[in-house]
mmJSON file of the N, C-alpha and C atoms, coordinates in Angstrom:
{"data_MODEL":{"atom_site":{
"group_PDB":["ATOM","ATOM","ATOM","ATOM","ATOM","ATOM","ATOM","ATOM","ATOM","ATOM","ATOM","ATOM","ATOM","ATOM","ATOM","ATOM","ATOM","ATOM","ATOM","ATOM","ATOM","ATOM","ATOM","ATOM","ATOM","ATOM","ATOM","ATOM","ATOM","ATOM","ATOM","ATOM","ATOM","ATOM","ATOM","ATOM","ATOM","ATOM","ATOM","ATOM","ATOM","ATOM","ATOM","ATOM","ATOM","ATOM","ATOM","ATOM","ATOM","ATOM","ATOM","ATOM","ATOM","ATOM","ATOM","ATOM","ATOM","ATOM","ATOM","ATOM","ATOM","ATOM","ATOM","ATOM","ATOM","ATOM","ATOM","ATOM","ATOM","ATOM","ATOM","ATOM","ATOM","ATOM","ATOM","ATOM","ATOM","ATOM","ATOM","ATOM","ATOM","ATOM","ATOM","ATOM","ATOM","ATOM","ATOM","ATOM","ATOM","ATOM","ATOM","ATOM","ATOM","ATOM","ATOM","ATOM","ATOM","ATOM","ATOM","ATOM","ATOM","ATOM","ATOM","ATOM","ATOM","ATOM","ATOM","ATOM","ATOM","ATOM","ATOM","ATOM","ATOM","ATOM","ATOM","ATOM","ATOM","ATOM","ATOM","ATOM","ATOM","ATOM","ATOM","ATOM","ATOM","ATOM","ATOM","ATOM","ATOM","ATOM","ATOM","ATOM","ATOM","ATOM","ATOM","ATOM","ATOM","ATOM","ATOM","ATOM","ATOM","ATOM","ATOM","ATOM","ATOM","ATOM","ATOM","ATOM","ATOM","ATOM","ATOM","ATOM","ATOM","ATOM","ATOM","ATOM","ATOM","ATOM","ATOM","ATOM","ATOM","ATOM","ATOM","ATOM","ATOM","ATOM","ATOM","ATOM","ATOM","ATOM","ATOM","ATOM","ATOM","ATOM","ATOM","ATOM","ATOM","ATOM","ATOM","ATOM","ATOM","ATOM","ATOM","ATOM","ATOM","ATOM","ATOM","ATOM","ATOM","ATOM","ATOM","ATOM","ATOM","ATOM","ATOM","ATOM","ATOM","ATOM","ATOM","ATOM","ATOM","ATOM","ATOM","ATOM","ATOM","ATOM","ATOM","ATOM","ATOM","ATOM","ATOM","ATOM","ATOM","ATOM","ATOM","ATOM","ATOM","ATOM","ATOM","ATOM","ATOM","ATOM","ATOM","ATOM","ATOM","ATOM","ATOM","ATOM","ATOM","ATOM","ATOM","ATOM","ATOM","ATOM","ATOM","ATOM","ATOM","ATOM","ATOM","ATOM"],
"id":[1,2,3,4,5,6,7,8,9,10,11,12,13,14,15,16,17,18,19,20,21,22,23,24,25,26,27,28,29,30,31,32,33,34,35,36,37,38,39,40,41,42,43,44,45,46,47,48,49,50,51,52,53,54,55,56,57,58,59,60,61,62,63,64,65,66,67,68,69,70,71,72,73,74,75,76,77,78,79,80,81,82,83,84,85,86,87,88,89,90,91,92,93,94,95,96,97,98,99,100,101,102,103,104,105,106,107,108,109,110,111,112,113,114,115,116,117,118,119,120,121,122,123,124,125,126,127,128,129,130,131,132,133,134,135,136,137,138,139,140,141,142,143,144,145,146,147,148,149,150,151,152,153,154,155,156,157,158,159,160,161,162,163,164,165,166,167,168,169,170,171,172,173,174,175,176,177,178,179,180,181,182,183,184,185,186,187,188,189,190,191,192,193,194,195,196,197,198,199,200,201,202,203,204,205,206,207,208,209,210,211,212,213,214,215,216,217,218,219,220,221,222,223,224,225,226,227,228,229,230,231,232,233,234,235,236,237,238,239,240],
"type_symbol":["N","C","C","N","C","C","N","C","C","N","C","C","N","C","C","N","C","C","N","C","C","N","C","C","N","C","C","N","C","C","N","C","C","N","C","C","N","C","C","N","C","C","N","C","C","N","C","C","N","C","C","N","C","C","N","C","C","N","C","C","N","C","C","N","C","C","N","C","C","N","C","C","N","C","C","N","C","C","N","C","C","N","C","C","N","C","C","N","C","C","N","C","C","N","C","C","N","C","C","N","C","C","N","C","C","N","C","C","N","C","C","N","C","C","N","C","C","N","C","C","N","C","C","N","C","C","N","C","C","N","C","C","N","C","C","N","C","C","N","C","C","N","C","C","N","C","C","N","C","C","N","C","C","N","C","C","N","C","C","N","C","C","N","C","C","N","C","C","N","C","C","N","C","C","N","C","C","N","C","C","N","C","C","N","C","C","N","C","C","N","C","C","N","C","C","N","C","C","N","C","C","N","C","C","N","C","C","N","C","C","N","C","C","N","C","C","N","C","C","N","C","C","N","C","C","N","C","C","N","C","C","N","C","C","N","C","C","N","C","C"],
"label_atom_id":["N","CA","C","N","CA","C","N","CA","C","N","CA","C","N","CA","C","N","CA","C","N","CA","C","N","CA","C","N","CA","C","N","CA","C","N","CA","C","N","CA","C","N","CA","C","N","CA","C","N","CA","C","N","CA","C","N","CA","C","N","CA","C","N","CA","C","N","CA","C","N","CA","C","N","CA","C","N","CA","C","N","CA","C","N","CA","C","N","CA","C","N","CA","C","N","CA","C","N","CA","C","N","CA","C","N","CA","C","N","CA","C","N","CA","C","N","CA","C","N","CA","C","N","CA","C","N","CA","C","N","CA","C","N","CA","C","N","CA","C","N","CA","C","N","CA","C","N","CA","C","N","CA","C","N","CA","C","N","CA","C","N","CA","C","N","CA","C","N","CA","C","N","CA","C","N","CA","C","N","CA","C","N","CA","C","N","CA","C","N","CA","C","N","CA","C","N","CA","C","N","CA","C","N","CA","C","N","CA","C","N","CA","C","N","CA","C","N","CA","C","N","CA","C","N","CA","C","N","CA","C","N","CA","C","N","CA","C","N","CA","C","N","CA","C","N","CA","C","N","CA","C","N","CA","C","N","CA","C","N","CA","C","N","CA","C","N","CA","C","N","CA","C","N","CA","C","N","CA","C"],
"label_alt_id":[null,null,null,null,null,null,null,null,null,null,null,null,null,null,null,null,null,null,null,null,null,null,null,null,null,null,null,null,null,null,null,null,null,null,null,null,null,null,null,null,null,null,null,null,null,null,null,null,null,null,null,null,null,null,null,null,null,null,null,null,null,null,null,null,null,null,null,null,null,null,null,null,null,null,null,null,null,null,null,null,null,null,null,null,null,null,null,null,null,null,null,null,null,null,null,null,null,null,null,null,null,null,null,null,null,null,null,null,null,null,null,null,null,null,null,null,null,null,null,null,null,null,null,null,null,null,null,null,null,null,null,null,null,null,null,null,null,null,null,null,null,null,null,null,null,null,null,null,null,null,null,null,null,null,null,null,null,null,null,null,null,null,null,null,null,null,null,null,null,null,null,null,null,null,null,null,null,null,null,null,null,null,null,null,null,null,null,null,null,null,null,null,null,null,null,null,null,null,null,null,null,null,null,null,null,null,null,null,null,null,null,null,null,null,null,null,null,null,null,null,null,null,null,null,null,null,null,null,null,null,null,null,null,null,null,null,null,null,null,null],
"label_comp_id":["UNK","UNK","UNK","UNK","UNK","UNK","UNK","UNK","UNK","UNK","UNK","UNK","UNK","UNK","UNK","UNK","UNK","UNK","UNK","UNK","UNK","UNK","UNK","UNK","UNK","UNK","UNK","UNK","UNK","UNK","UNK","UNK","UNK","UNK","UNK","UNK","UNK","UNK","UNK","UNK","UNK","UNK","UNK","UNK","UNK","UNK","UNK","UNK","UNK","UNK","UNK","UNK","UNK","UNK","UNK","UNK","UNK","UNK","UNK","UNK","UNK","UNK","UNK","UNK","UNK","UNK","UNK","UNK","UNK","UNK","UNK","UNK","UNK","UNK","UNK","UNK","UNK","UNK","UNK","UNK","UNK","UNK","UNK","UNK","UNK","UNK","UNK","UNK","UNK","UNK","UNK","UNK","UNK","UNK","UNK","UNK","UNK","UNK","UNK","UNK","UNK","UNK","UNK","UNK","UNK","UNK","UNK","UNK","UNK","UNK","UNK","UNK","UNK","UNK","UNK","UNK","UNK","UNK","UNK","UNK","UNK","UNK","UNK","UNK","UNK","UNK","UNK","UNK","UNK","UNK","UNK","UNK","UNK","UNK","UNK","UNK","UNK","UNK","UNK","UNK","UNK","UNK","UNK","UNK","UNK","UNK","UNK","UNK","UNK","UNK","UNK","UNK","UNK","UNK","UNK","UNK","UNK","UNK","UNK","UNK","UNK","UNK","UNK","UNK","UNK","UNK","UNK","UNK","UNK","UNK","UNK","UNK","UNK","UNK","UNK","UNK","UNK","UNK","UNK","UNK","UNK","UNK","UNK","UNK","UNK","UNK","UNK","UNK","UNK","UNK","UNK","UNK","UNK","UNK","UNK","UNK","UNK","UNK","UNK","UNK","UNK","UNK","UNK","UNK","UNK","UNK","UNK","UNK","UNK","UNK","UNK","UNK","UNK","UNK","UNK","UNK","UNK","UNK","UNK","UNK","UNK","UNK","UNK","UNK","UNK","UNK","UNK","UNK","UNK","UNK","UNK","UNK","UNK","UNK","UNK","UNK","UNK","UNK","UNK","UNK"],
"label_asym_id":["A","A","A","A","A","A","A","A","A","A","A","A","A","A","A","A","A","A","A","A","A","A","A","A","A","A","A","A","A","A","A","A","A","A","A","A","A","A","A","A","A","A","A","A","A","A","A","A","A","A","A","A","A","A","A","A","A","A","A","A","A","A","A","A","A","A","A","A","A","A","A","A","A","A","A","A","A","A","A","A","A","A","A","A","A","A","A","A","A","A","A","A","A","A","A","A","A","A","A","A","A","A","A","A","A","A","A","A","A","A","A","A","A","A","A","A","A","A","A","A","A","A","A","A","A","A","A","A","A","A","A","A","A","A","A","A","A","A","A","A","A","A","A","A","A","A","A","A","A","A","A","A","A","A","A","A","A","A","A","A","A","A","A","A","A","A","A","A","A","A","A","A","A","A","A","A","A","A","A","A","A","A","A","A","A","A","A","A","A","A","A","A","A","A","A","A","A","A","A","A","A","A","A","A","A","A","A","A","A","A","A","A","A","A","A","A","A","A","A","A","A","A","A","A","A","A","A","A","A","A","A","A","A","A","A","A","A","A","A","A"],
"label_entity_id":["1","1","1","1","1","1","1","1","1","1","1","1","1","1","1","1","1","1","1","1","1","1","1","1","1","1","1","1","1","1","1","1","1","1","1","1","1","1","1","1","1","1","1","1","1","1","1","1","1","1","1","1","1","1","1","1","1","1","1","1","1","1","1","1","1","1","1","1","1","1","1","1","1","1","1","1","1","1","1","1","1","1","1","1","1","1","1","1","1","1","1","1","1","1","1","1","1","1","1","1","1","1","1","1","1","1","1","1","1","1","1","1","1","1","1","1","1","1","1","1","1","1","1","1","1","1","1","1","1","1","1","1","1","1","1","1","1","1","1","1","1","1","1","1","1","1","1","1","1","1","1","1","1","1","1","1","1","1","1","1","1","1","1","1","1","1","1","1","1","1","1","1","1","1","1","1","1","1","1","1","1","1","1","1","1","1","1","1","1","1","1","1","1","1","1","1","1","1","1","1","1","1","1","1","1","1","1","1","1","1","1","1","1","1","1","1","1","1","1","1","1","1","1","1","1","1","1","1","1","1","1","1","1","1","1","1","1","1","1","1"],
"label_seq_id":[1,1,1,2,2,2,3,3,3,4,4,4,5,5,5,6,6,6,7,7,7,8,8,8,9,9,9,10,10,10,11,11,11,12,12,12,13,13,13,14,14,14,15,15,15,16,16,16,17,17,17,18,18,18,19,19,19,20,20,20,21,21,21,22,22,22,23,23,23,24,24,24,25,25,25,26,26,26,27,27,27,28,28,28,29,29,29,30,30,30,31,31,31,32,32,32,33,33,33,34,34,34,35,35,35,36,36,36,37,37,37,38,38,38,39,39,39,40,40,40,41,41,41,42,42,42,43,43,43,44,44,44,45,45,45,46,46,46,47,47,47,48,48,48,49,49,49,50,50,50,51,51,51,52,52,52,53,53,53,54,54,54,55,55,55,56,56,56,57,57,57,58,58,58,59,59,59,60,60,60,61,61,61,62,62,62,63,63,63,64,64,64,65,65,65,66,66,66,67,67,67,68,68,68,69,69,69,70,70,70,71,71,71,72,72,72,73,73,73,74,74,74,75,75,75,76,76,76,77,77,77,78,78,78,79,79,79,80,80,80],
"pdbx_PDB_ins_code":[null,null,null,null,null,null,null,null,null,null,null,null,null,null,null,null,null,null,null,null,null,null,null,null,null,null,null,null,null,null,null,null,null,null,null,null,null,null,null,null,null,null,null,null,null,null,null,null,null,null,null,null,null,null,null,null,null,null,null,null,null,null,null,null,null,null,null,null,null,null,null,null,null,null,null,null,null,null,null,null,null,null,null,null,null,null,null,null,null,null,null,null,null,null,null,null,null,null,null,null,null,null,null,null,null,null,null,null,null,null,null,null,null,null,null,null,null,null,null,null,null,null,null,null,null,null,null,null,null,null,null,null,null,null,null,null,null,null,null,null,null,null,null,null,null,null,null,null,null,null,null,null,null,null,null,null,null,null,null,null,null,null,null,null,null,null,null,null,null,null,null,null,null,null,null,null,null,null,null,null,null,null,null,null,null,null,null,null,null,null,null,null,null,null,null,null,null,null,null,null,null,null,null,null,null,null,null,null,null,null,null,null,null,null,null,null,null,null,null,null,null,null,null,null,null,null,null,null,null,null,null,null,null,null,null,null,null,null,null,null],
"Cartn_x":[156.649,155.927,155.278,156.286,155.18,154.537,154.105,152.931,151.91,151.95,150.611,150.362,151.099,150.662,149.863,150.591,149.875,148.63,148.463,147.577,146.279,146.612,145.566,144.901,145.894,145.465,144.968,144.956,144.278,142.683,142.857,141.25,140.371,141.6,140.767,140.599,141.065,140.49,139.466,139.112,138.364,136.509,137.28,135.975,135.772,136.498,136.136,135.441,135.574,134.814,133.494,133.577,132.471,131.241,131.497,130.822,130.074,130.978,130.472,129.681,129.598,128.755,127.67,127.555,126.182,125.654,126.333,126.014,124.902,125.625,125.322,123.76,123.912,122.901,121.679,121.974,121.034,120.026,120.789,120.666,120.019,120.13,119.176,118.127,118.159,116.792,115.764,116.502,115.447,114.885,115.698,115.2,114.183,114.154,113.418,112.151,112.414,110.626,110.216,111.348,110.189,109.626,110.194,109.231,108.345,108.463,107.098,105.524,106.532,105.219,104.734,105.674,104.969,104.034,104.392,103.646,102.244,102.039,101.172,100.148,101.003,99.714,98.88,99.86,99.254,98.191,98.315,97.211,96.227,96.36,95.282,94.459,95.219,94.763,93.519,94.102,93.504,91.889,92.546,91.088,90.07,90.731,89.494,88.883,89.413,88.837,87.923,87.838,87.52,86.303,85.924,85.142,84.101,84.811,84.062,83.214,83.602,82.816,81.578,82.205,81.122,79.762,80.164,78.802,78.567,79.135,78.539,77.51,77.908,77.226,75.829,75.821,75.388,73.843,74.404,73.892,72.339,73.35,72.45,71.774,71.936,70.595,69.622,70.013,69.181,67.986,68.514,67.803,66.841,67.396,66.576,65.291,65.553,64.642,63.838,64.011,62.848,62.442,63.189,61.836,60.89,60.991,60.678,58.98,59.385,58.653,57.813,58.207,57.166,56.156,57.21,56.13,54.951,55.701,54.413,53.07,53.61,52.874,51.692,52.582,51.639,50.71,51.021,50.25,48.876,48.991,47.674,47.037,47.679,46.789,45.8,46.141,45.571,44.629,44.684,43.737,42.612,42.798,41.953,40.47],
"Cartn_y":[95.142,96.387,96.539,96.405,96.25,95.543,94.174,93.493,93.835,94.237,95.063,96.094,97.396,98.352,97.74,96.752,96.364,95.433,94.987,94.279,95.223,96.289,97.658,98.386,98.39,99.082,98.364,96.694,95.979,95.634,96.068,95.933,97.715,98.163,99.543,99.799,99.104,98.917,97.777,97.011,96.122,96.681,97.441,98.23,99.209,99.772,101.326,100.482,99.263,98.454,97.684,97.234,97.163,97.894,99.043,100.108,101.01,100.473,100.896,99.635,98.741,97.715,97.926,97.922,98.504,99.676,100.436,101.825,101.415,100.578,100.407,99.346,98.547,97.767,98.65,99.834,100.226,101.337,101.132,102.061,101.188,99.714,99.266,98.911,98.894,98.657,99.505,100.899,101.82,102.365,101.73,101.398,101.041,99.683,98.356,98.609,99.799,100.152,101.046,102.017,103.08,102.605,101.486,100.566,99.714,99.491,98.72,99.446,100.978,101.972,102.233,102.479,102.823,101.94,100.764,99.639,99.29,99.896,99.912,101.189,101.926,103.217,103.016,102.442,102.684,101.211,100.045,99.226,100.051,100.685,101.39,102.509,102.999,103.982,102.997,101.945,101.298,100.737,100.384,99.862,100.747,102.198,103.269,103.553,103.362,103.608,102.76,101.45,100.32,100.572,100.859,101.128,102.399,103.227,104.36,104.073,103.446,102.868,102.288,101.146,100.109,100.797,101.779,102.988,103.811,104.42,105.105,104.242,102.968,101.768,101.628,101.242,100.914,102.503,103.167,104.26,104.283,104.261,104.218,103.539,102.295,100.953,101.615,101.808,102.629,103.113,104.571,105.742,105.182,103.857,103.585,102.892,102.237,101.459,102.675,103.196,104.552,105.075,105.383,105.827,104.77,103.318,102.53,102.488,102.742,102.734,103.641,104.554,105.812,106.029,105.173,105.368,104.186,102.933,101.888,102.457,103.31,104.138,105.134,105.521,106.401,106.136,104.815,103.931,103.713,102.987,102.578,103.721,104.977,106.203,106.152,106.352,106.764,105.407,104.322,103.132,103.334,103.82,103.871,104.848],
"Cartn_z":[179.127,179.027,177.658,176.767,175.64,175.053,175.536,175.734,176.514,177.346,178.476,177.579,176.849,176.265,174.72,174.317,173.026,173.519,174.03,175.182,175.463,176.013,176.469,175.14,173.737,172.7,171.864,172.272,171.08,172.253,173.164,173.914,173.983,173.374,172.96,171.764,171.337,169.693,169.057,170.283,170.351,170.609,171.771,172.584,171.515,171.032,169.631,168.544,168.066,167.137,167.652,168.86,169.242,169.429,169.639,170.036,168.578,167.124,166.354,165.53,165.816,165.561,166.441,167.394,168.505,167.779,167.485,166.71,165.103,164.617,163.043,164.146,164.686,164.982,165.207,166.381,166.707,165.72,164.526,163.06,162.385,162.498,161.723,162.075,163.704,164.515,164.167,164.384,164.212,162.52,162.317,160.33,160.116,161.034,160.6,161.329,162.681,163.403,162.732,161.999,161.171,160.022,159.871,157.809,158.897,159.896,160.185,161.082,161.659,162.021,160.434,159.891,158.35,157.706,157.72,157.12,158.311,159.246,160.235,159.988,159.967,159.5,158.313,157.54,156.187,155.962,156.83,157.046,158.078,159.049,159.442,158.946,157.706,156.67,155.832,155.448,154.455,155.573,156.577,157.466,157.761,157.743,158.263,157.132,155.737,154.202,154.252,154.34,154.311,155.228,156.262,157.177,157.082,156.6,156.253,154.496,153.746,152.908,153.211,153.723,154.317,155.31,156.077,156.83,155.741,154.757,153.949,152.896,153.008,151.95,152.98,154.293,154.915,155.139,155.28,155.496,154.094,152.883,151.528,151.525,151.786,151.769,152.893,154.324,155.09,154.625,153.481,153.182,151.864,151.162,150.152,150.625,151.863,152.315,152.993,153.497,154.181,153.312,151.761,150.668,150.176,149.933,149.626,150.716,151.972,153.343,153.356,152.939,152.328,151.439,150.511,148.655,149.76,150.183,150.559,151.375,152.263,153.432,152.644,151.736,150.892,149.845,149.063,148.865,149.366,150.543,151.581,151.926,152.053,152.143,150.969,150.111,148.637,148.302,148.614,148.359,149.34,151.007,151.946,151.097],
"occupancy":[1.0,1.0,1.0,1.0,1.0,1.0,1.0,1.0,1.0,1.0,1.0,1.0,1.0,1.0,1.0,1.0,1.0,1.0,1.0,1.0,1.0,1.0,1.0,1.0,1.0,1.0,1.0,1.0,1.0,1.0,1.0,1.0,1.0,1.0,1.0,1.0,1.0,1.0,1.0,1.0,1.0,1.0,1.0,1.0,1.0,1.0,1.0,1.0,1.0,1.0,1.0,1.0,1.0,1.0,1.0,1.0,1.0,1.0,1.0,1.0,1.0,1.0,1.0,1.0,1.0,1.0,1.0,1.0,1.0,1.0,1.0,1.0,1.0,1.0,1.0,1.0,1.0,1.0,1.0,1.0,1.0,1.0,1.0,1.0,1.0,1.0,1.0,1.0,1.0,1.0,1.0,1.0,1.0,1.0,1.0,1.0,1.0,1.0,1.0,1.0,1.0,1.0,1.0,1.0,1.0,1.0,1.0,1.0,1.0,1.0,1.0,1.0,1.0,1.0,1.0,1.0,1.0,1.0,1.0,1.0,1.0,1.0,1.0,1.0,1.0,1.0,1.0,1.0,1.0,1.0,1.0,1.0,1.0,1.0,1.0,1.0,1.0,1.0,1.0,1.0,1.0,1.0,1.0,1.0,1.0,1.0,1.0,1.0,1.0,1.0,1.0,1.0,1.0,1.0,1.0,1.0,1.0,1.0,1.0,1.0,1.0,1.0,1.0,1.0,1.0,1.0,1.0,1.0,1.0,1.0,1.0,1.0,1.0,1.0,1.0,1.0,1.0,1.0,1.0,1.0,1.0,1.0,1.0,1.0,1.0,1.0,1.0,1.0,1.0,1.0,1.0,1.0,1.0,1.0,1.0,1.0,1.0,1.0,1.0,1.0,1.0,1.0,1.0,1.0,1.0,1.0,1.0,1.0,1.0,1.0,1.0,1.0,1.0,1.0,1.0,1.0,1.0,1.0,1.0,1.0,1.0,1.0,1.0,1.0,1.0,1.0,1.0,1.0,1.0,1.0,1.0,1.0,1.0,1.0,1.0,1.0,1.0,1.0,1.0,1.0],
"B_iso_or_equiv":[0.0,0.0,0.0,0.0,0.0,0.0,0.0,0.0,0.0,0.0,0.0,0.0,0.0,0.0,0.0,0.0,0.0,0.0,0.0,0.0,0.0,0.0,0.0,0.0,0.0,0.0,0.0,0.0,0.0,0.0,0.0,0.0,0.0,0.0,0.0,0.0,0.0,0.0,0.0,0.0,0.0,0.0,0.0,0.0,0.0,0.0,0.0,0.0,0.0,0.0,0.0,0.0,0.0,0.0,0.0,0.0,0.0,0.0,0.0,0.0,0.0,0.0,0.0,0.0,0.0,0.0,0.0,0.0,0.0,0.0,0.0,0.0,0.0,0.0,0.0,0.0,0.0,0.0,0.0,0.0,0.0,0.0,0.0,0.0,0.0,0.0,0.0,0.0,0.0,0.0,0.0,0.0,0.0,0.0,0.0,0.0,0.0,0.0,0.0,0.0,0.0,0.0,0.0,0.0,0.0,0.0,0.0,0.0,0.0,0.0,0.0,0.0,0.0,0.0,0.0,0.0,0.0,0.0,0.0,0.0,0.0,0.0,0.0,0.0,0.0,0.0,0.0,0.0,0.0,0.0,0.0,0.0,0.0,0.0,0.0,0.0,0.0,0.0,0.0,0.0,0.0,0.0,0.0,0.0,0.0,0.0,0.0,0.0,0.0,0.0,0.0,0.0,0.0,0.0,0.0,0.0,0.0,0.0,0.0,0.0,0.0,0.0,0.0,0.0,0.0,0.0,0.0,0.0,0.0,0.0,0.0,0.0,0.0,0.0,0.0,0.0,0.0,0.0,0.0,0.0,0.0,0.0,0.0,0.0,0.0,0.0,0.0,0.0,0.0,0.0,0.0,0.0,0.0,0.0,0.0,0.0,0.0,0.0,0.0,0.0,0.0,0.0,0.0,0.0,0.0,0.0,0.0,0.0,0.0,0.0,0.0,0.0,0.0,0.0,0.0,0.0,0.0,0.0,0.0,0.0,0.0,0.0,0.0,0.0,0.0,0.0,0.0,0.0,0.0,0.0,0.0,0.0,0.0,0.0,0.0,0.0,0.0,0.0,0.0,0.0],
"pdbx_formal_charge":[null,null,null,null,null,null,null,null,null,null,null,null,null,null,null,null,null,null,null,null,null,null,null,null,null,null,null,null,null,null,null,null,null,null,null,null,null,null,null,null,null,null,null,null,null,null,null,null,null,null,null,null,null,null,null,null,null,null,null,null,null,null,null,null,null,null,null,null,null,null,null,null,null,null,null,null,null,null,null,null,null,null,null,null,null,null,null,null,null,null,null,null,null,null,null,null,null,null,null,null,null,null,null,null,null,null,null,null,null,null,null,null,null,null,null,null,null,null,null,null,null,null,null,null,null,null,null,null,null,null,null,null,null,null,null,null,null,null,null,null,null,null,null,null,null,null,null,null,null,null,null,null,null,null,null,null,null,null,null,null,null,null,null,null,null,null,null,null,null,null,null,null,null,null,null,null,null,null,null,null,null,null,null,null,null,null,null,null,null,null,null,null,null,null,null,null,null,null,null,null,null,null,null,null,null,null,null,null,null,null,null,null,null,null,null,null,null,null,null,null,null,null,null,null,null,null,null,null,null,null,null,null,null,null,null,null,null,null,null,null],
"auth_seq_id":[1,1,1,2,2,2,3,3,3,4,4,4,5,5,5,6,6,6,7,7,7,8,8,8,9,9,9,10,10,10,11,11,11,12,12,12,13,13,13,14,14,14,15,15,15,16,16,16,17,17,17,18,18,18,19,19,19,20,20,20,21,21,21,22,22,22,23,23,23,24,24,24,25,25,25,26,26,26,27,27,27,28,28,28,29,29,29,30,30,30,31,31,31,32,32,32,33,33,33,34,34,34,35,35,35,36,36,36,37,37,37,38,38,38,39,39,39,40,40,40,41,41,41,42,42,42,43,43,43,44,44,44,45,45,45,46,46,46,47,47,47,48,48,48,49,49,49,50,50,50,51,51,51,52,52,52,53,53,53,54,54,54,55,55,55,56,56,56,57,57,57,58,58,58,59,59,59,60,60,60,61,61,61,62,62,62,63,63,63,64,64,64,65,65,65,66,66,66,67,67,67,68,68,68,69,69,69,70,70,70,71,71,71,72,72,72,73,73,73,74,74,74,75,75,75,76,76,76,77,77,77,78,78,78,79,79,79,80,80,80],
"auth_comp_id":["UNK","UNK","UNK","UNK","UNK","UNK","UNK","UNK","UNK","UNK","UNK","UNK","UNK","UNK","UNK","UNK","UNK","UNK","UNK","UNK","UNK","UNK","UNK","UNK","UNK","UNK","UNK","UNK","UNK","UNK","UNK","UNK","UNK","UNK","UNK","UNK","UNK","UNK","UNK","UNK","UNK","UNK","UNK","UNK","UNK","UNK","UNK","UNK","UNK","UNK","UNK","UNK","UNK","UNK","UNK","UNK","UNK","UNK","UNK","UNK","UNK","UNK","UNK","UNK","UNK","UNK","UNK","UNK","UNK","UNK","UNK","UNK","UNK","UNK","UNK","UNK","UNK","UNK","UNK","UNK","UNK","UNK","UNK","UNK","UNK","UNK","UNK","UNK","UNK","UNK","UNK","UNK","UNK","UNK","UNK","UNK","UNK","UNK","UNK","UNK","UNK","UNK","UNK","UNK","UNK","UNK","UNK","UNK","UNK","UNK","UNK","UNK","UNK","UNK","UNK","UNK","UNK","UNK","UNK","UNK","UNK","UNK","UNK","UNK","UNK","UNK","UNK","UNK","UNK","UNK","UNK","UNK","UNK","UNK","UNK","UNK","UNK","UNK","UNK","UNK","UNK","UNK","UNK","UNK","UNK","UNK","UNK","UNK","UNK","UNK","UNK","UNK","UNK","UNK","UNK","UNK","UNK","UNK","UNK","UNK","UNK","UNK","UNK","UNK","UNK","UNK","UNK","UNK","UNK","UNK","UNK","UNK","UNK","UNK","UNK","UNK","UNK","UNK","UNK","UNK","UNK","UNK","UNK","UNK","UNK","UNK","UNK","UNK","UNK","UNK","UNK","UNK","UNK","UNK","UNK","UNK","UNK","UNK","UNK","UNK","UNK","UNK","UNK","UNK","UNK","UNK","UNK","UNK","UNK","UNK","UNK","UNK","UNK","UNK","UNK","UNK","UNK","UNK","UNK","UNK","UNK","UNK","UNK","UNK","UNK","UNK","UNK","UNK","UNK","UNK","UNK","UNK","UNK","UNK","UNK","UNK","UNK","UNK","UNK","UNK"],
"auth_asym_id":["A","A","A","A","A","A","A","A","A","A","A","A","A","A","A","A","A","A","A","A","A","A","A","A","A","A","A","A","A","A","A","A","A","A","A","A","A","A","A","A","A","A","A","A","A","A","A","A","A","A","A","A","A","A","A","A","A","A","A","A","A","A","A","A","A","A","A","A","A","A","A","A","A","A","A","A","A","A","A","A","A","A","A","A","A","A","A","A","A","A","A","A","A","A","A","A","A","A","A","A","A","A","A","A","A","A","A","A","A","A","A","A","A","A","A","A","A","A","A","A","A","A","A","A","A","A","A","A","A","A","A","A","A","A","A","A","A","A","A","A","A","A","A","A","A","A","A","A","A","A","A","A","A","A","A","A","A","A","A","A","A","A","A","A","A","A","A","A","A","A","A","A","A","A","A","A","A","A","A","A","A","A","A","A","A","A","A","A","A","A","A","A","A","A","A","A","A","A","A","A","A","A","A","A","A","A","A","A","A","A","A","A","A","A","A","A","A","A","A","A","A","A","A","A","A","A","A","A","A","A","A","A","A","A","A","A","A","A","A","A"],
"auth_atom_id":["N","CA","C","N","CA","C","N","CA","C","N","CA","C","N","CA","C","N","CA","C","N","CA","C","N","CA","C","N","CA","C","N","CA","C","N","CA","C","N","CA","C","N","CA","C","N","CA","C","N","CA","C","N","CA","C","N","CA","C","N","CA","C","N","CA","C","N","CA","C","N","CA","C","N","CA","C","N","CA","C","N","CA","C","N","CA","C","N","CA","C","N","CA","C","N","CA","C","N","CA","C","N","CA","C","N","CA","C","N","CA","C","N","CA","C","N","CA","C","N","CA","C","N","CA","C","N","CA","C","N","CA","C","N","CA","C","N","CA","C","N","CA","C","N","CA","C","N","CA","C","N","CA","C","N","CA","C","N","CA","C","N","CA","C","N","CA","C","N","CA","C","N","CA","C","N","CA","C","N","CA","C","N","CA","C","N","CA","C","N","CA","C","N","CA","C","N","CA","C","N","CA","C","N","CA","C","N","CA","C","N","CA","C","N","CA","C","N","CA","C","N","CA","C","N","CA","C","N","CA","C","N","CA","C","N","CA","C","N","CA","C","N","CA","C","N","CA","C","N","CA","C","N","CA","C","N","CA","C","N","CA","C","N","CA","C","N","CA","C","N","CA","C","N","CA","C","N","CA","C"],
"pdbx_PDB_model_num":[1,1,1,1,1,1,1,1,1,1,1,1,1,1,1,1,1,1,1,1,1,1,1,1,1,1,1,1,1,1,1,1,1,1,1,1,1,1,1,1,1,1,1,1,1,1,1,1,1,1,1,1,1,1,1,1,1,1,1,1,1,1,1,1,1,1,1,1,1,1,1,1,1,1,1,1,1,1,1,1,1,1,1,1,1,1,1,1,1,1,1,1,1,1,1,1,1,1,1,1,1,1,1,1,1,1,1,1,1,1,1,1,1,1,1,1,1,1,1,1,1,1,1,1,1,1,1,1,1,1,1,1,1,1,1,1,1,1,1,1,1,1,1,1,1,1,1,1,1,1,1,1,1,1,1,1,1,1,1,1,1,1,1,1,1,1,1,1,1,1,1,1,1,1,1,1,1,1,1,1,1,1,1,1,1,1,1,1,1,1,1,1,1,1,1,1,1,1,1,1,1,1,1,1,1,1,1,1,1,1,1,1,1,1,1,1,1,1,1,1,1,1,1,1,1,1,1,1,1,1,1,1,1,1,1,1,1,1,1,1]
}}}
């Protein structure tokens, strides 16, 4: 009898330690997805900066070239 009872309390003390290793695991899982949503936003932060530069860059050459297009336009008026 008290081998079956020490038997039953060392597989419930087995299962109570197991269960807190699953515990600590599933603590570092979710550690390790919130530093990598983090490290994800903050590369998609950096890409929309990155992008919104580049159309605002893009945009300026645009507008220099349509004055450029103008002064020329206005030019050939004034020679005609």
């Amino acid at each position: 009898m008290n081998d079956s009872v020490f038997t039953r309390l060392k597989q419930f003390d087995d299962s109570v330690q197991e269960d807190a290793r699953k515990k600590e695991e599933l603590k570092q899982i979710e550690q390790d997805s919130q530093r990598n949503m983090g490290y994800f936003l903050q590369l998609q932060k950096e890409r929309r900066a990155k992008e919104k530069r580049n159309a605002i860059m893009r945009i300026g050459i645009g507008v220099a070239f349509l004055i450029v297009l103008i002064i020329g336009l206005r030019r050939r008026r004034l020679k005609k």
